[in-house]
C-alpha positions in Angstrom: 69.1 119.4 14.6 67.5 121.1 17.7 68.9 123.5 20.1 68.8 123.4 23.5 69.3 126.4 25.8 69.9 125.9 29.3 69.6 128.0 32.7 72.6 129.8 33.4 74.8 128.3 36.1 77.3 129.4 38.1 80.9 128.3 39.4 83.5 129.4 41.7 87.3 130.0 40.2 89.2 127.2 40.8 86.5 124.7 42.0 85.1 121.6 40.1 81.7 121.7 38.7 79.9 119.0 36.5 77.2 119.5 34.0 74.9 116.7 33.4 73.3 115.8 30.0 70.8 112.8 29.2 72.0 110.2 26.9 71.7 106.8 25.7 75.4 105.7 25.3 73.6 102.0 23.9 73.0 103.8 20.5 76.3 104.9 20.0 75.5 108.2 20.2 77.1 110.9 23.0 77.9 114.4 24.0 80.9 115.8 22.8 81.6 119.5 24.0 82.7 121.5 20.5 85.5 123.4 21.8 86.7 124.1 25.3 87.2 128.0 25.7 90.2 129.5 27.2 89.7 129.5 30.9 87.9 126.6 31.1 89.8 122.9 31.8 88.0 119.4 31.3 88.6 117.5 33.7 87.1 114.5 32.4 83.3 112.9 31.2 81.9 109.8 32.4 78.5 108.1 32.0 76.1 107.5 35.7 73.6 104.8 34.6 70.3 105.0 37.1 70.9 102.4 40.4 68.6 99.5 38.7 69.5 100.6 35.0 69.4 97.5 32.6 71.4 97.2 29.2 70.6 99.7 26.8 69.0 102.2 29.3 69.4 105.9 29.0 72.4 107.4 31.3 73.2 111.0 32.7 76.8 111.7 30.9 78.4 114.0 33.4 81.3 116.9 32.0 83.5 117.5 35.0 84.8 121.0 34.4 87.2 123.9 36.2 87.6 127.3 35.5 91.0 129.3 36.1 89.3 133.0 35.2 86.4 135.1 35.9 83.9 135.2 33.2 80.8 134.4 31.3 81.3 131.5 29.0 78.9 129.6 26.5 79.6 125.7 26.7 78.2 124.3 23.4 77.8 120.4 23.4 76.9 117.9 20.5 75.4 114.5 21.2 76.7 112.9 18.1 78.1 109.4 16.9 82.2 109.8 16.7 82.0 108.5 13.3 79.5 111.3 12.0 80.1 114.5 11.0 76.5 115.9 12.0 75.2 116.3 15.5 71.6 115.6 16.0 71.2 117.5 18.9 73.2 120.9 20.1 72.6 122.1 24.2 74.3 125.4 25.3 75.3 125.9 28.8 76.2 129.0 29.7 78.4 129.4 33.0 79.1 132.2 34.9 82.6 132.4 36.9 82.5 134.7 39.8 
């Protein structure tokens, strides 16, 4: 398993932001974000193939996310198959609410 640190970002209270993760959906694989702390809302995931993508290509799956609180939080995601117990891959964003 590897682990991926990201940049810090930042977000406003109360305003949608989206982090973006590479990923091949094709392979059955996809991110899956551990556990959402309290503070943070999901407001959904989707997948943004590239404009002239063909079957099978890699996509960008995007987290849509709001926070109700101030705060420093640690997003932990797992690009993993549903039916598997073991990620192959772990990325930590770390957001910062002002």
């Amino acid at each position: 398993m590897v682990l991926l640190v990201a940049a810090m970002m930042l977000a406003q209270i109360g305003l949608p932001f989206a982090i973006e993760l590479k990923s091949g959906p094709g392979t059955g694989y996809q991110w899956q974000l551990a556990a959402i702390p309290e503070g943070i809302e999901l407001l959904g995931s989707e997948y943004q193939p590239a404009p002239d993508a063909q079957i099978g290509d890699p996509a960008t799956q995007v987290f849509r996310l709001r926070a109700s609180k101030a705060g420093r939080y640690s997003l932990r995601f797992l690009l993993k198959r549903t039916w598997e117990n073991e990620s192959i891959r772990e990325t930590v964003v770390d957001v910062d609410v002002k």
